[in-house]
N, C-alpha and C positions, 0 to 999 in steps of 0.2 A: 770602417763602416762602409760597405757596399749602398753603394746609390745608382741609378739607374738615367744614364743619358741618351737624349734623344737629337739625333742633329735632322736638319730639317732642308729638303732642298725644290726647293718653290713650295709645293702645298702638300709635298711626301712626308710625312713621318715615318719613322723607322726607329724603333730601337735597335742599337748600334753595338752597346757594351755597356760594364758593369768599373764605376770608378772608383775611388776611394778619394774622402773628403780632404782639404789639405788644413795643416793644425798651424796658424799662424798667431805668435802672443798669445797662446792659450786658448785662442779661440776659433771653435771650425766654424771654415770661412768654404761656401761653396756657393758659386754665381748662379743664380737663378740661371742666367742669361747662358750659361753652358747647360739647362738641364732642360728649358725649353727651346732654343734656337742657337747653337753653337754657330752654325755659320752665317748666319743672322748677327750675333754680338750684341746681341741683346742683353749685355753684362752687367749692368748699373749696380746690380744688390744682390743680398749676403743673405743664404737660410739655412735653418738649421736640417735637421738630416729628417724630422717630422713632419718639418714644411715641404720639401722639397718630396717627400710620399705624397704629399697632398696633390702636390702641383702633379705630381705622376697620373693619380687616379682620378685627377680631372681629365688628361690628358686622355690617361687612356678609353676613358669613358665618351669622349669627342669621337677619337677613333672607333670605337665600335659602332656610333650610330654614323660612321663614313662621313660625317658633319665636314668635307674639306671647303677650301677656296680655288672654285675654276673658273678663269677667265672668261669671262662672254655667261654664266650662268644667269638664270634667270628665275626670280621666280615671283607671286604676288604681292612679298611683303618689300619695304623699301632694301630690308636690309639682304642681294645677292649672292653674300660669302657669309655666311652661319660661323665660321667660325676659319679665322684669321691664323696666320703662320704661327705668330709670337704673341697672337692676344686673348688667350684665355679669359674668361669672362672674371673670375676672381681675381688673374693679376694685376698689382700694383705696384709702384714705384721702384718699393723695396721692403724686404722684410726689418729689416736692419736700419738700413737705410743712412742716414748723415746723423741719428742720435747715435750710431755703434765708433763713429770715426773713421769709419775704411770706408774705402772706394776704389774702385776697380775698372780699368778702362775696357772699352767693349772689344769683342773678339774680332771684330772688322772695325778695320780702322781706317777705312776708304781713302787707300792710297800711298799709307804711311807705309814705309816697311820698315824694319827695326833691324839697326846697324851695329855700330862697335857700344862697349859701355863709355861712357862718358868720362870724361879725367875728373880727379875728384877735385883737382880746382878751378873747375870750370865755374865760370858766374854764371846763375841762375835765377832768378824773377819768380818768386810766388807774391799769390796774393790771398790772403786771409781773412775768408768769408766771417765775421760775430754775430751771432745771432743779437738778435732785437732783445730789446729791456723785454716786453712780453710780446710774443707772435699772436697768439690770443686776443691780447688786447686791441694790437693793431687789426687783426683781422676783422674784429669785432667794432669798430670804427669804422672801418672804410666799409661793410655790409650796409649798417645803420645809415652811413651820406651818400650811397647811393641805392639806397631802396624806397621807389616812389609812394611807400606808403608810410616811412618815417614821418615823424616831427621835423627832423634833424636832414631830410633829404636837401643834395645838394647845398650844406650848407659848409662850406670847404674852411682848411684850417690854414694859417698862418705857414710858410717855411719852418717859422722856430718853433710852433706848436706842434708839426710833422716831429721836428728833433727830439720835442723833450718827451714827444710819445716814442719814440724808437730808440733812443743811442742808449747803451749798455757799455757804462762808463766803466764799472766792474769789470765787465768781462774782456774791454780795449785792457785796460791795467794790467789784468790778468795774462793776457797775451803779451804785453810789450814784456813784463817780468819773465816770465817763461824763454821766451827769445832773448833777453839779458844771460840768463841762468845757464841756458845751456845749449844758444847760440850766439855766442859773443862773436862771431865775425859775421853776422849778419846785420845789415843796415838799414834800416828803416825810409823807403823812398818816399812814401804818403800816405796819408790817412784819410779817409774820407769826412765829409762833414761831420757826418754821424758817427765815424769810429766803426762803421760795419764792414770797409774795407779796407785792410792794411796791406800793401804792397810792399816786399820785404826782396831785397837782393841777398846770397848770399853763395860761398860754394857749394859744388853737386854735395862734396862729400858730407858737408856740416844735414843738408837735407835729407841724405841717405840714413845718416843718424838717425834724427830727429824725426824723421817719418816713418822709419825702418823699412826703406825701399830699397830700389836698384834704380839709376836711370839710364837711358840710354840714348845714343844718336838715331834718332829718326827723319829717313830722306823720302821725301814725295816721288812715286814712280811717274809722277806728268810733270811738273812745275820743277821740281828738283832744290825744292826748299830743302831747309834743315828744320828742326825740333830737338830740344830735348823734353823727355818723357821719362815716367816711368808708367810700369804694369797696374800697379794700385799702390796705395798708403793709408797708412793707420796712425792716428792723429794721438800723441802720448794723451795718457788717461786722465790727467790735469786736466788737458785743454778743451776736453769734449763737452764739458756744461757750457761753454762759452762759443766756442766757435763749432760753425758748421760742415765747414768743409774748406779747401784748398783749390784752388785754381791755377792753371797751367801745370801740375804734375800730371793728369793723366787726361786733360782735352784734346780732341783731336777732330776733334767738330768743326769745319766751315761753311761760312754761308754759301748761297747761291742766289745770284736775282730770280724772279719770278717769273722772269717774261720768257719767252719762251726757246728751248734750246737751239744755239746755232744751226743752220739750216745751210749748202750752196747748193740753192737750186739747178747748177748747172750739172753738178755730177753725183747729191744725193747725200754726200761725206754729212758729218755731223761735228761739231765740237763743243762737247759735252760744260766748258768753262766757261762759253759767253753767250748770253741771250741773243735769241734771234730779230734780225731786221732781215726784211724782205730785200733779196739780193739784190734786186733792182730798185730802181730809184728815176725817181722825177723832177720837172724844173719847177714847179709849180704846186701849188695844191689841186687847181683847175685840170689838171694832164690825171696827177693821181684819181681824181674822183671819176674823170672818162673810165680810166681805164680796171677802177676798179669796182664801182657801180653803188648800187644804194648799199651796200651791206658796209659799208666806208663811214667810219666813225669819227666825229671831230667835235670841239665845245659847244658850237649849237646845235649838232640831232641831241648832245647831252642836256643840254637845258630843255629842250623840246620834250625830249621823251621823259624827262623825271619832274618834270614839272614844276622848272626854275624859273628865278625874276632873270631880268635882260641884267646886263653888267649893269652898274650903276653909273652915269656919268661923272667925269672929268669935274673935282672943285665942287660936287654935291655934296649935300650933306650925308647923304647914302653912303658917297664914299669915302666921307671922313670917318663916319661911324663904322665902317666894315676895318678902313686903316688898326685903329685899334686892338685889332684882333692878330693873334698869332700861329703861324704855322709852322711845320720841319719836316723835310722828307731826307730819310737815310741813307746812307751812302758807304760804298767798300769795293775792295776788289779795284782800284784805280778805277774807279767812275768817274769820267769830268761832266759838267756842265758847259757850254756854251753859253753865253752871251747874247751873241750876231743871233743863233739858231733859236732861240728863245723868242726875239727880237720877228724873227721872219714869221715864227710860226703866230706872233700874236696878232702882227697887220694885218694877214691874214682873214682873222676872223674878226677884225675891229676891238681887239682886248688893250686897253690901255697898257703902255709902255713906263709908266712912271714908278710902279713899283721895281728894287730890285733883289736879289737872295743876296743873303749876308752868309759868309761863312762861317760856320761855326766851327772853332779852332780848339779838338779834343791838345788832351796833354801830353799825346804822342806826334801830335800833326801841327808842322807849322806854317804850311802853304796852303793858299788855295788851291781849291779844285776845278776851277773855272777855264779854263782853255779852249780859243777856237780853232787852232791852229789844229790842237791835237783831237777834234773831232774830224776835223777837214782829213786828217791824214789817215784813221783808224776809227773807224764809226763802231767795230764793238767796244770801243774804251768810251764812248757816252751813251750808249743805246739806253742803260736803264734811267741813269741819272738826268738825259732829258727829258727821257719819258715821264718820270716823276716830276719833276721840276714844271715842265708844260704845261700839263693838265692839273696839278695843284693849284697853278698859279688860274691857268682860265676858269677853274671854278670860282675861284673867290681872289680877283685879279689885285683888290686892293690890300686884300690883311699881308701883314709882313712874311716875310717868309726865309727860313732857313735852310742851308743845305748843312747837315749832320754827317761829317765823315770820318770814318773810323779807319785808317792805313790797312791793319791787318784784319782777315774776314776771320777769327776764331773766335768762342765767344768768350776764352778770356779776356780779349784785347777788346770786343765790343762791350762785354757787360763794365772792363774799366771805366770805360770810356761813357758810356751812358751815365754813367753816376754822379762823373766830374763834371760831362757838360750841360746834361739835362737832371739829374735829381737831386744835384746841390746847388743849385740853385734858386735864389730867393726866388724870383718869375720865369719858374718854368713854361714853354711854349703852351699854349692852351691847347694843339690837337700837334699828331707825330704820326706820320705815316712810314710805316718798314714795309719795303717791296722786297724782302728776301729769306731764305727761311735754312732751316737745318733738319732732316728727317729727328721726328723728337726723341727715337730710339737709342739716337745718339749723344743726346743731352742729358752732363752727370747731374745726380737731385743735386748739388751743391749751386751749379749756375742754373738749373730752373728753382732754387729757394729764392738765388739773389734776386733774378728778374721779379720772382712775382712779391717779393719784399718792395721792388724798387719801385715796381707800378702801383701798387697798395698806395705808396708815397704821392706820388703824381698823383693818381685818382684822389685822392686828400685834400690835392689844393685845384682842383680841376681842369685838369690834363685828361684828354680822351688820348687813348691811343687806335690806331686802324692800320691791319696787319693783312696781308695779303694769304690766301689758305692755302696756296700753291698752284702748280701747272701739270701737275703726275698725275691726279685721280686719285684714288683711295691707299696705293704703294707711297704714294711722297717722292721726294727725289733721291731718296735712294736705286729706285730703278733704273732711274736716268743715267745714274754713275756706273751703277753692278750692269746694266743691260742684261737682269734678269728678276724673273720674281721672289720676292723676299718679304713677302707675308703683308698686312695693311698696318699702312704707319699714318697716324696727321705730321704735318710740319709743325715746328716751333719758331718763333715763339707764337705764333697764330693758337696753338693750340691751350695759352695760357687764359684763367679765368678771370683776366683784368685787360683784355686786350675784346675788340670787335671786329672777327677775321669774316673777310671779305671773298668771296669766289666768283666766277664767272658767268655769266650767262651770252646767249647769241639772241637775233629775230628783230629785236625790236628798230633793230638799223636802216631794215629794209623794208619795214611796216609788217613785219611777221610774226607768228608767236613767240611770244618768249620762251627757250628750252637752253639746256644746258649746256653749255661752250665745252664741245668733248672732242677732239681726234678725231675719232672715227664715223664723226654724223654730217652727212654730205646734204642733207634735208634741203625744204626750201629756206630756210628757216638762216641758211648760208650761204645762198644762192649757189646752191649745188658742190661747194666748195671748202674742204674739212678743214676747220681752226686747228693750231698746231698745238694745242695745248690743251688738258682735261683739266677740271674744275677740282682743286684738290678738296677733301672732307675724309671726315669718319668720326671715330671714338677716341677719344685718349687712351693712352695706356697707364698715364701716369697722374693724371689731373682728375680728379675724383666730382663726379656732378656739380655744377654750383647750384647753387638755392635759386636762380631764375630759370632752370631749367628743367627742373621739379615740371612734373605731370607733360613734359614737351616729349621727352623721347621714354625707353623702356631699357636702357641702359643705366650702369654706372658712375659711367666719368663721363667730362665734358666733350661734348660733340661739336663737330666742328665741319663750314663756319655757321657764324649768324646771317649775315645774309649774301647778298649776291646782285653785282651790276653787272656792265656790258665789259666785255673783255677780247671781243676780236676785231680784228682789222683797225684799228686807231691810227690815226695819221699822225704823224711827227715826224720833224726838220732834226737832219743828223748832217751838219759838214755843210751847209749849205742845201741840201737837198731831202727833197719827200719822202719819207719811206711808209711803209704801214706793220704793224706789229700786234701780235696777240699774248694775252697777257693779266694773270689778278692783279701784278702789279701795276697796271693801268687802274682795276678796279680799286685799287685800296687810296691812292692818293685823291680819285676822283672823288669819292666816299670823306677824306679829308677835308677838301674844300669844299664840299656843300655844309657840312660841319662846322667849317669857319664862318660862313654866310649868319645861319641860325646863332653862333656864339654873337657876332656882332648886335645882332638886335638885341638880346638877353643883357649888352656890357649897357647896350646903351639904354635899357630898361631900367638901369641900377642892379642887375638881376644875375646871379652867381652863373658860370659857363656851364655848360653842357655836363664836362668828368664821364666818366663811365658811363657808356651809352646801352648797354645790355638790359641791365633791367629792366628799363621803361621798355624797350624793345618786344620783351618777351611779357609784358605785362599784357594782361587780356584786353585792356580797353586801348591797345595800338595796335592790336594785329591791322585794323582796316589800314595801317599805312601801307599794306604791303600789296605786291602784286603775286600769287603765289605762283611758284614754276613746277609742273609738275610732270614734264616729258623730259627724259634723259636719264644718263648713269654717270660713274666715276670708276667705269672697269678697266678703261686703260688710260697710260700713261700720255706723257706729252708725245709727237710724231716722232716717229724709230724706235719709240721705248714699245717694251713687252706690255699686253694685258693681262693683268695680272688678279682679278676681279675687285668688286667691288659693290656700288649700293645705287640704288633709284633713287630718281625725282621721285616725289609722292605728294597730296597734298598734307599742307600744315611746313610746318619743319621736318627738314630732311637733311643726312650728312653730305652733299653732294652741293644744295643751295644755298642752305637753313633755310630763315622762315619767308626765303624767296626777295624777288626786287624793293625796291621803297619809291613811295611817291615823295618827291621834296618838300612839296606843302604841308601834304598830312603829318608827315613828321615835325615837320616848322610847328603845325598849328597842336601835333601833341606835346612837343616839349614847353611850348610857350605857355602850353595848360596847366600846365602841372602846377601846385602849389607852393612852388616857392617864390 
């Protein structure tokens, strides 16, 4: 069967050649992801040879009305690029998808390159996604407690009642049997509370079987990691009503912080692995704010300008009742935390010293993360994690607080690890801030089913999550890595519909408008001086509108983000000394601790937490919390990256802001309205 492939190099299409489909287990299997964007790898799902005409005659039909994406375009409506490398307005997820059992790793694989095959007794590490008793159901429950016009809103359920609405005791059985049957040398590491994740060891060769794959040695051309991998796998026809898909056979997805790309301003260089701190550095905060002037961020222009209470005093009752409350900010990529620098940066601004972060110790990690030694000597090994740490902690100085660290940045080692130490548990933290993301292009359906399974859970028993939308602009960071354009991507998990992702904005620092924290905007708005980083947003490719975002945009899937604080220049102690940095991942933890503030009053009303903060967000009777931002774009990436296009500020909600700043009262005073 002749089918028609198109590779695509920045915003060129080009029909290239004519393939022929490949027949694997009887069934033709041909990647989306080779038929719209091969050098993209946009490979995630499986179409048939009618689907794949379809996608053609969309395609081709773009092309004729010359519909491309060019950097710097412009035009009245918000949305700059009509029509995206790899985003087709009809495409989705997958045609196939994780109900067919196969999965297919994407055609770029940012960095990996593919070595010898693997010995077939080699040990190998899966983990075995089960679907839920009913997905339906669950879905259909956490809608219901967190839609402000329910009966039922915010009225959160028990850990064991999350259980007995999810675990699919049949289909764990069913799985364990099958692995009995006909991988008897495989051994069973763990099972999750619920029986949705089974972490199974066993050799390559027992899995090449059993999946009917190939794996192979995969070595990172920067870091010079190893992996093993395979191309894709197809899950024996047993186990497909039960389980969803497999993790670590063909991930190759890692994180990256938010903040923004290394920088040395002495000679220009770039390094693309570790967030930037301003190369220079001060003895003081007093030297930093001379020499860096009003656009210089720190926790009180942030109470100032969002229109927060003072910290609560020392042995108040304020701050027993904020104590009560809990927070976590995530961690990877060897991030440490300091101490001392925590410590300097809170006398600083008069922030009580008596709270302190507790570590939370996932089931691969058994040390802390806290070192001051090792920020004294290498300040990109704490830039993000005190950054988050910091300013989580000076929003809401008294609620407890977590630091959540995950060793390896992939998301099978994170989504593990998320499940053990945040969703199975009885009192999961009430809000979670992630300063880091993965272009969502590269995210197989199988670990975006589990995340948005896992946060459904959390959102259940009243867990907010606040997720940073990125530093790239409307490309993701994918450009940051390729150092060219490769069509508009959101970040994940920011981009998931149980999450409230956070973007950037400038102005308000220095008493100026608020506009969008972009690279290439020198306005007064930054006293003359370009943030290194673009406010990431757009559309999903894979997340399909949610029900609070009905009548907000003229799209299909979920756009991204919701809203948007301050994100350049921010002061923070690294090693001892002041540095300043731009960054969502500043705005998402900041967005956290104000969150913790408003939970506090709610615990101590008698009155259930906050949970999933979008609906009420996007409900008509809160837009007045907002401040709307409506100058700026997302067409180019973070400082050195390509412009690659992208979308306007506009008013209302935009992919670039969402639905613009928040005031901290109005929000206080809407959440505390609501009827429950």
């Amino acid at each position: 069967q002749g089918l028609a492939l198109f590779s695509v190099s920045e915003s060129f299409f080009k029909t290239t050649q004519v393939v022929e489909a490949a027949v694997a287990n009887s069934m033709l299997c041909l990647l989306v992801g080779c038929v719209l964007a091969v050098d993209v790898g946009c490979a995630w799902s499986v179409a048939t040879p009618l689907e794949i005409l379809e996608d053609a005659r969309e395609l081709g039909e773009a092309l004729e009305a010359v519909d491309e994406c060019r950097a710097g375009s412009s035009d009245s409506g918000q949305q700059s690029c009509g029509f995206s490398v790899v985003q087709l307005r009809g495409q989705r997820r997958s045609h196939l998808g994780t109900e067919s059992g196969y999965e297919a790793a994407p055609a770029h694989k940012v960095g990996w390159m593919q070595s010898e095959r693997c010995a077939g007794t080699e040990l190998h590490e899966l983990a075995f996604l089960v679907r839920p008793k009913s997905l339906a159901q669950l879905q259909e429950v956490a809608l219901d407690r967190t839609n402000p016009s329910s009966p039922n809103y915010r009225k959160w359920l028990s850990r064991t009642e999350v259980s007995d609405l999810t675990r699919n005791e049949q289909g764990l059985l069913e799985l364990r049997a099958h692995l009995r049957a006909h991988a008897p040398e495989a051994a069973i590491l763990h099972a999750s509370r619920d029986g949705d994740l089974l972490r199974v060891r066993a050799p390559v060769a027992t899995w090449e079987s059993l999946l009917s794959t190939e794996f192979f040695v995969y070595k990172h051309e920067e870091h010079n990691s190893i992996i093993l991998r395979s191309n894709s796998y197809l899950l024996p026809g047993a186990l497909k009503e039960h389980v969803s898909g497999v993790l670590q056979a063909i991930n190759f997805e890692q994180f990256i912080p938010k903040t923004m790309p290394g920088i040395d301003l002495n000679n220009g260089s770039r390094d693309t692995q570790q967030p930037f701190v301003s190369a220079m550095s001060w003895d003081n905060f007093t030297e930093l704010q001379a020499s860096i002037g009003p656009s210089l961020v720190s926790p009180t222009k942030l109470r100032k300008i969002y229109n927060m209470p003072a910290v609560a005093e020392r042995g108040s009752d304020l701050a027993k009742m904020q104590a009560k409350t809990s927070q976590v900010v995530f961690g990877t990529i060897n991030q440490h935390w300091s101490p001392s620098d925590r410590t300097r940066f809170e006398e600083a601004f008069g922030i009580p010293q008596d709270n302190y972060v507790k570590q939370l110790k996932g089931q691969t990690e058994g040390f802390s993360m806290s070192g001051d030694a090792m920020c004294r000597e290498n300040t990109d090994a704490c830039d993000e994690a005190n950054l988050d740490v910091q300013y989580m902690m000076a929003m809401s100085p008294w609620t407890q607080i977590g630091y959540w660290y995950v060793p390896e940045h992939g998301t099978a080692t994170f989504l593990d690890d998320f499940v053990a130490r945040l969703v199975d548990e009885d009192h999961p933290p009430q809000v979670i801030s992630i300063s880091y993301a993965i272009s969502e292009f590269g995210v197989s359906p199988a670990a975006s089913d589990l995340f948005e399974i896992s946060a459904m859970k959390l959102t259940l028993q009243g867990t907010t999550i606040v997720v940073a939308s990125g530093d790239d602009g409307a490309a993701s960071s994918l450009v940051r890595n390729r150092q060219e354009c490769m069509g508009l991507h959101v970040e994940w998990p920011a981009s998931s519909k149980w999450v409230t992702s956070v973007g950037a904005t400038v102005g308000p620092a220095s008493g100026q408008p608020e506009v969008v924290c972009q690279s290439n905007y020198t306005g007064p708005s930054t006293d003359g001086e370009a943030p290194g980083i673009t406010s990431g947003g757009g559309y999903s490719q894979k997340v399909p509108k949610p029900a609070w975002q009905e009548g907000i945009h003229n799209e299909s899937s979920r756009g991204v983000p919701d809203l948007s604080l301050l994100g350049h220049n921010y002061a923070m102690v690294i090693g001892g000394r002041w540095h300043y940095v731009d960054g969502t991942s500043a705005s998402a933890p900041v967005l956290g601790g104000m969150l913790s503030l408003i939970n506090s009053e709610l615990i101590a009303a008698g009155r259930p937490t906050i949970g999933f903060l979008n609906p009420l967000l996007y409900a008509t009777s809160s837009k007045s919390i907002f401040s709307d931002v409506t100058e700026g774009d997302n067409r180019c990436a973070s400082v050195g990256a390509p412009c690659c296009g992208g979308y306007d500020a506009g008013p209302g909600w935009d992919p670039v802001t969402g639905m613009g700043s928040i005031d901290w009262q109005k929000l206080r005073d809407a959440i505390m309205a609501s009827h429950v």
